[in-house]
C-alpha positions as CSV (number, residue, x, y, z in Angstrom):
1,X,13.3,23.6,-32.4
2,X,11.7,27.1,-32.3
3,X,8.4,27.5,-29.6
4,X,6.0,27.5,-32.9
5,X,7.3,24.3,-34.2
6,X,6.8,22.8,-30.6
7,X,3.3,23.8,-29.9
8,X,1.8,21.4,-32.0
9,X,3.9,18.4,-30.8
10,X,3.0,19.7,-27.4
11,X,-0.8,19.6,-28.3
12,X,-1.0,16.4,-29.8
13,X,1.1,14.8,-26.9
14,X,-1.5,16.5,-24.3
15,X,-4.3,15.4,-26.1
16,X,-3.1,11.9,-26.3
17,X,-2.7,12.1,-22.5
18,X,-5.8,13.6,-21.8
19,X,-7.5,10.5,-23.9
20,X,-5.5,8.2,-22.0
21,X,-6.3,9.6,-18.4
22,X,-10.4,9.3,-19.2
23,X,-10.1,6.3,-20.6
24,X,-8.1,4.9,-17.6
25,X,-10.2,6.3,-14.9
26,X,-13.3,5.4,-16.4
27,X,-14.1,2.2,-14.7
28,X,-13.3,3.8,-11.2
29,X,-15.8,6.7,-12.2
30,X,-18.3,4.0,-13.3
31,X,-17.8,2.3,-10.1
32,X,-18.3,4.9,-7.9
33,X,-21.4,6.3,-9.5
34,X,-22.9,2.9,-9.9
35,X,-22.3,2.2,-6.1
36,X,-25.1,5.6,-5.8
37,X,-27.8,3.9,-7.9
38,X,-30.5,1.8,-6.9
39,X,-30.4,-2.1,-8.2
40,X,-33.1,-1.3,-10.8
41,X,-31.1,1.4,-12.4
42,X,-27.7,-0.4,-11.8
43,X,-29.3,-2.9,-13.8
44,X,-31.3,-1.2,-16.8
45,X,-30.6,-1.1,-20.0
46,X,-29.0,1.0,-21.8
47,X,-27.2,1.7,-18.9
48,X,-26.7,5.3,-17.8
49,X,-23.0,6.7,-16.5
50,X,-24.4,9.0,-13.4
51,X,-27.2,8.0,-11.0
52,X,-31.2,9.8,-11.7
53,X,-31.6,9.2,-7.6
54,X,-27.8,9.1,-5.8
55,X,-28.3,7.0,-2.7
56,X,-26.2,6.2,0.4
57,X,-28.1,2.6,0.5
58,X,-25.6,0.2,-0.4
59,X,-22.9,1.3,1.8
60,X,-25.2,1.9,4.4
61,X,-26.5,-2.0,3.9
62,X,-22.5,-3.3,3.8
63,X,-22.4,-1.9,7.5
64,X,-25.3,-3.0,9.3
65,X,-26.1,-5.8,7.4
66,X,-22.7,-7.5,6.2
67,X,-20.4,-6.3,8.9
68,X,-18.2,-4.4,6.8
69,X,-17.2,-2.4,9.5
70,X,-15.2,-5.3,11.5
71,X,-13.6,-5.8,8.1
72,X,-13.0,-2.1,8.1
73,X,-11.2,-2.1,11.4
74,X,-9.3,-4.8,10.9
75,X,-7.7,-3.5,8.1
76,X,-6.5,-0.6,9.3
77,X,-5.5,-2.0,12.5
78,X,-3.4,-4.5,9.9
79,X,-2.1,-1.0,8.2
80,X,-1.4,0.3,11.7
81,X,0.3,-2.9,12.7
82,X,2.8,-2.2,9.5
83,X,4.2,0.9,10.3
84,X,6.3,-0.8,13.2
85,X,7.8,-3.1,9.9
86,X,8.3,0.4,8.3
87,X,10.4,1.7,10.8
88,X,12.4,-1.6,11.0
89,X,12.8,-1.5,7.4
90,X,14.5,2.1,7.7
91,X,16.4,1.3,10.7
92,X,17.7,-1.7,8.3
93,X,18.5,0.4,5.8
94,X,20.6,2.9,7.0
95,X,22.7,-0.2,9.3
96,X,23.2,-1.4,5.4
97,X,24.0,2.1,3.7
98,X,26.1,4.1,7.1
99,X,27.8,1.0,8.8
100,X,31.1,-0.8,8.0
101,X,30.8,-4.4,9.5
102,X,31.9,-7.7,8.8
103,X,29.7,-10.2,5.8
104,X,28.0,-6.7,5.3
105,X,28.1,-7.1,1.2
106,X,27.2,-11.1,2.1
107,X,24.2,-10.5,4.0
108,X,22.9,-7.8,1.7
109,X,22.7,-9.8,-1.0
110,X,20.8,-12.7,1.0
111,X,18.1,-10.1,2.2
112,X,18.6,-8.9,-1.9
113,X,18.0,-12.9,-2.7
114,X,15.1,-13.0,-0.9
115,X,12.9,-11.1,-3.9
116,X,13.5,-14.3,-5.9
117,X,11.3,-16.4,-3.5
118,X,7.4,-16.7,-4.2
119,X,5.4,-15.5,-1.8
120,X,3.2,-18.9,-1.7
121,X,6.7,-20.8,-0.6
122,X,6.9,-19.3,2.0
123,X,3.5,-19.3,3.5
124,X,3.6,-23.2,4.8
125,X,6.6,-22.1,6.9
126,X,5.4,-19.0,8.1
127,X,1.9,-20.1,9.0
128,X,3.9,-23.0,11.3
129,X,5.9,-20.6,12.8
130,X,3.0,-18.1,13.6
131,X,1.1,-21.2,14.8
132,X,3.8,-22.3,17.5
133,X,3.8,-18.5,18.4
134,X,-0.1,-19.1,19.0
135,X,-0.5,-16.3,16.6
136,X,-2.9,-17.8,14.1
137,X,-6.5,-16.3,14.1
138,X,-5.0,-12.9,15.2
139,X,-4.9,-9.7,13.5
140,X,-0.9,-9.5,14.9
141,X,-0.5,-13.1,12.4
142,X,-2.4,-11.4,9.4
143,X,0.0,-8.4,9.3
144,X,3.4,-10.5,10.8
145,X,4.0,-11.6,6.9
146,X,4.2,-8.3,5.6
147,X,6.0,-6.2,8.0
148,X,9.1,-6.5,6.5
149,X,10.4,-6.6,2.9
150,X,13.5,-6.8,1.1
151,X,12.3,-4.5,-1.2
152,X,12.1,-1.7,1.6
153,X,14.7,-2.7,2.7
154,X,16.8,-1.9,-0.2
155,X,15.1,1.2,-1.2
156,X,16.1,2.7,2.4
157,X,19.4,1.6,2.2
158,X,19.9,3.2,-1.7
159,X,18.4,6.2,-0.5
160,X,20.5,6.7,2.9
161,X,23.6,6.2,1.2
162,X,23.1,9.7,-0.5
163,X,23.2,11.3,3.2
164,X,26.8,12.9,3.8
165,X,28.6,11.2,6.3
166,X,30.1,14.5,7.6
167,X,26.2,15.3,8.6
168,X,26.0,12.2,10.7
169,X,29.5,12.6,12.4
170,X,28.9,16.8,13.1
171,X,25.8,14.9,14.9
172,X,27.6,12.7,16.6
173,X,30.4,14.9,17.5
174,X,27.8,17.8,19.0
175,X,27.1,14.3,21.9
176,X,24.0,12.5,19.7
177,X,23.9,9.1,20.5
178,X,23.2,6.6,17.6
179,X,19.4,6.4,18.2
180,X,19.1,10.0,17.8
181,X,20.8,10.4,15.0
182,X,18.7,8.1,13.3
183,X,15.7,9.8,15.0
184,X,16.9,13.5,14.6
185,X,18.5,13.5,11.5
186,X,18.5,10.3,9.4
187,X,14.5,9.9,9.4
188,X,13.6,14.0,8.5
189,X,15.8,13.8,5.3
190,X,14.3,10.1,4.4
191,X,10.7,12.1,4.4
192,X,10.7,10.8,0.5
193,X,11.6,6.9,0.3
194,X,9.5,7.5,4.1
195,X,6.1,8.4,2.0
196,X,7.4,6.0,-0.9
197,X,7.5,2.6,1.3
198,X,4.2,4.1,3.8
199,X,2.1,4.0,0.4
200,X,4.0,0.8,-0.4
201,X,2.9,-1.1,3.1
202,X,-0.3,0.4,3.2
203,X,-1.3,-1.1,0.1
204,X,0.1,-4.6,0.8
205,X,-2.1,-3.9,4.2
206,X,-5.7,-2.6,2.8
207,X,-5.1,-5.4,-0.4
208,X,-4.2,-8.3,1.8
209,X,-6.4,-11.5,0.9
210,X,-4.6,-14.3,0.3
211,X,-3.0,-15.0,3.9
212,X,-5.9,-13.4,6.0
213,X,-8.0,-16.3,4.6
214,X,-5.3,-18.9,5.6
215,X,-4.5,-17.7,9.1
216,X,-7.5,-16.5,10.2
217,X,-10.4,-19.0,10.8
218,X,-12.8,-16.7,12.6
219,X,-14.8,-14.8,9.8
220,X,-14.4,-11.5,12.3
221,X,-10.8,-11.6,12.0
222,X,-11.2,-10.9,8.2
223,X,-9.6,-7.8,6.3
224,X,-11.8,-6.0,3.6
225,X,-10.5,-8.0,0.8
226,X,-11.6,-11.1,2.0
227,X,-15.0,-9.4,3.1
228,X,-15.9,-8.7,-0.2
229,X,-15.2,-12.0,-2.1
230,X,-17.7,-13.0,0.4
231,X,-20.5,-11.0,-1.2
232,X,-20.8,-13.4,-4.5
233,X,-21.4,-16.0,-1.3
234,X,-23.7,-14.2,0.8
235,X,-26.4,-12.4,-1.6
236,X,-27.6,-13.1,-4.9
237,X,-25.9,-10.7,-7.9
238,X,-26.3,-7.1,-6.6
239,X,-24.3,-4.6,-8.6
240,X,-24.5,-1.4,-6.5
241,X,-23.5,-3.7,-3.4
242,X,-20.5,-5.2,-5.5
243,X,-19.9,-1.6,-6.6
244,X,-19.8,-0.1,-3.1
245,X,-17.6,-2.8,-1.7
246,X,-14.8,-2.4,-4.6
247,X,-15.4,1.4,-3.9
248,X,-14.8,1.1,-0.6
249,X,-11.6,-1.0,-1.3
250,X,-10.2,1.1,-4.5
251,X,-11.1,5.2,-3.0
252,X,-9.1,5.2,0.0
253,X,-5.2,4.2,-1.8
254,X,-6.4,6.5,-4.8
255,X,-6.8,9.2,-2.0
256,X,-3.4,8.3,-0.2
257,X,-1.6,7.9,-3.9
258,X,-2.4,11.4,-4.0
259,X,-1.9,13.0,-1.2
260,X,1.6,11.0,-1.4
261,X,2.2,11.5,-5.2
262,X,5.3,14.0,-5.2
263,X,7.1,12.7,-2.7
264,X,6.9,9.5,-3.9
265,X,7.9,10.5,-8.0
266,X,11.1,12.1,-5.4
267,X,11.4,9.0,-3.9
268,X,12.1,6.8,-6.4
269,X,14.0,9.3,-8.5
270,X,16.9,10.3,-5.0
271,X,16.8,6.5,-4.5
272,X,18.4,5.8,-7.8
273,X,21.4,8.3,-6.9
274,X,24.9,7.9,-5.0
């Protein structure tokens, strides 16, 4: 097909993306500048897309008024808390994909068996377990669930099987030691599936709600989710309050999804490989 046969095609296909984008981020655009208005203009009719006065108000009232900012802290000391799970995940990974051991194949699958199981079956057992460990009502207990997945676990282990073995032994011939070999070598050319499973774990992180509200009975142990289902309990219907709290939930992963974006698409495309 000749370049002036294509250019339409090309065209239409843009155009048809570029409807598709606006229309997608629309509701994030109308949540962001609805967060900036005042209740009486949040609330008019017909309603108007960006603010006549932009105001700092409602975010300002979520932290001195509703204690957003524990919630805040919290959840990024619960993000924090899952990079250890990430690097267990990777270290995982590459015992599955570079090491010959017995049941290897067996055990593999039993981590791979693991996706089948609901989250909520598990959460009787685990909140028992974090309860003997006198680890309930602790940020350590909200983030112990999701440190490690099978999911990460495989993605590593797909990915560090495209490594060259001859790398790792010229490594380990030149004196490296196991650890850094993983440290030295393995972990700079898993930079990809790295910034894949980061976004991955930060998200399960900032989203958390279901298990903070189960294992944490002090309202200041709460994560951000949980904070703002509380604002239907605590005020009457405020839509620039409600706006600046799903702001304040939905901006920062839209801002890491970015930032992350390519190596992620590389990610998941050199996992697939062998």
């Amino acid at each position: 097909m000749t370049d002036r046969r294509r250019r339409p095609i090309v065209v239409a296909v843009g155009a048809l993306l570029t409807v598709g984008a606006l229309a997608t981020s629309f509701p994030f655009v109308w949540m962001v500048t609805s967060s900036l208005k005042p209740p009486s203009e949040a609330l008019a009719v017909p309603p108007t897309l960006l603010p006549r006065s932009p105001s700092l108000d409602a975010y300002a009232r979520l932290f001195t008024e509703l204690d957003f900012g524990r919630y805040l802290v919290n959840t990024i000391v619960v993000v924090l808390i899952g990079g250890v799970g990430l690097l267990a995940m990777a270290m995982a990974g590459y015992g599955f994909a570079k090491y010959r051991f017995r049941g290897r194949g067996v055990l593999f699958l039993l981590v791979l068996m693991t996706l089948m199981i609901p989250v909520q079956v598990t959460m009787i057992p685990t909140y028992l377990i974090l309860n003997e460990l006198h680890l309930t009502n602790t940020l350590v207990g909200v983030a112990a669930p999701t440190l490690v997945s099978a999911f990460g676990i495989f993605l590593f282990r797909q990915f560090m099987a495209t490594i060259p073995d001859e790398l790792l032994e010229a490594a380990r011939l030149d004196g490296a030691g196991e650890l850094r070999t993983f440290w030295r070598i393995v972990l700079p050319l898993s930079k990809p599936i790295l910034a894949v499973q980061a976004v991955l774990t930060f998200i399960a992180g900032w989203n958390s709600f279901l298990w903070p509200l189960i294992i944490a009975t002090d309202q200041d142990k709460y994560t951000l989710a949980v904070g703002l289902s509380l604002l239907n309990q605590q005020i009457t219907v405020n839509p620039t309050l409600q706006m600046a709290g799903s702001s304040l939930m939905v901006v920062p992963i839209i801002v890491v999804f970015v930032c992350f974006q390519r190596y992620i698409v590389q990610g998941f495309t050199m996992s697939g490989l062998k």
